[in-house]
N, C-alpha and C positions, 0 to 999 in steps of 0.2 A: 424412555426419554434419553438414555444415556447414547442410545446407538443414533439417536438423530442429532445431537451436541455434537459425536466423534464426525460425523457425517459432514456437520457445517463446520468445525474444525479442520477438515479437509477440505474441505473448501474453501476455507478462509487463505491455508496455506498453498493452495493453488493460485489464489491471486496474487500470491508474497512471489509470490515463482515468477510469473504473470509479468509483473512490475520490474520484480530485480532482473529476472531475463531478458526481456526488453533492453533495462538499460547497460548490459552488459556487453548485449549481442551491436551496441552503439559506441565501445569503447574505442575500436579502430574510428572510425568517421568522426567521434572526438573530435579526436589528436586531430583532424583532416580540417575539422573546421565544418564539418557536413553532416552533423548528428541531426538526427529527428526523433518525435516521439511517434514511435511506433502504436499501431492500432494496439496491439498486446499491452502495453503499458497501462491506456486508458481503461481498457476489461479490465487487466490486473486489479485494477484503482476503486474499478467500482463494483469487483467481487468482493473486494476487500471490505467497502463499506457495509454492503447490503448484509454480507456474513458474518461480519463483525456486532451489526447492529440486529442481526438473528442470535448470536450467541448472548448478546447482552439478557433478552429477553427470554432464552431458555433458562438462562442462571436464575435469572430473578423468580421465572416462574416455579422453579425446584429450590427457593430462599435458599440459594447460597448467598455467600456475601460476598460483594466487589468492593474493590476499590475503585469508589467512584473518580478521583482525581486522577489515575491512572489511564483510567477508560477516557478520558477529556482531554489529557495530554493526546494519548494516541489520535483519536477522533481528530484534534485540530490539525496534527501533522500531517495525519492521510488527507483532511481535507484541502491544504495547504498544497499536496501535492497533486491532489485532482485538479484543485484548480489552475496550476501551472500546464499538468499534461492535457485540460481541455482546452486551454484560450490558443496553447500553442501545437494543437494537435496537427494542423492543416500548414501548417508552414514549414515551407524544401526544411530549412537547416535553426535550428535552435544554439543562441548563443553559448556559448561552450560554462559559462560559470552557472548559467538559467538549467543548462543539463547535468551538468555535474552537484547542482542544489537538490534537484528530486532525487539523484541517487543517494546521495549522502544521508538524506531526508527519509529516505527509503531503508537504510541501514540502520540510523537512529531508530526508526519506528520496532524494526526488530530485535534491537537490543532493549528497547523499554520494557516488549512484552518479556522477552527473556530473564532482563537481571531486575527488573526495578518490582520486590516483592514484597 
């Protein structure tokens, strides 16, 4: 069971790749006024869920203990940010503060998982 946790753990962190390299790979067109959410974004987003929401279920089913407030903060914020990268998937250029919120939004989510213990 442990090599299929490590498994979607890497999966989870390919979606974190996914997401933040998207919007990294958008920092020039920024600054331009011209950013969009790249296809890779929205995978990113919904690797994130789907593996995120596989690890939950492996944990539980090997009773370790979560913090469930932890898992809820994250949850809302990734969903926060699917929902911005899907409504605004299809349009040339995304407002530059609507784009720089999911990155931001995207770097919070990974310092919760990181410091908040």
């Amino acid at each position: 069971m442990d090599v299929v946790t490590k498994v979607f753990v890497g999966l989870h962190i390919i979606g974190i790749a996914s997401l933040l390299g998207g919007f990294l790979t958008q920092m020039k067109p920024m600054s331009a006024g011209t950013a969009r959410f790249t296809p890779a974004m929205l995978h990113g987003a919904l690797t994130m869920l789907v593996t995120g929401i596989a690890l939950v279920g492996l944990n539980q089913a090997q009773d370790h203990s979560l913090d469930n407030v932890k898992l809820g903060v994250k949850l809302g914020v990734l969903i926060v940010i699917l929902g911005l990268v899907y409504v605004k998937r299809d349009e040339e250029k995304v407002d530059k503060p609507l784009f720089l919120a999911v990155g931001l939004l995207t770097m919070v989510n990974i310092f919760i998982a990181l410091l908040w213990t």
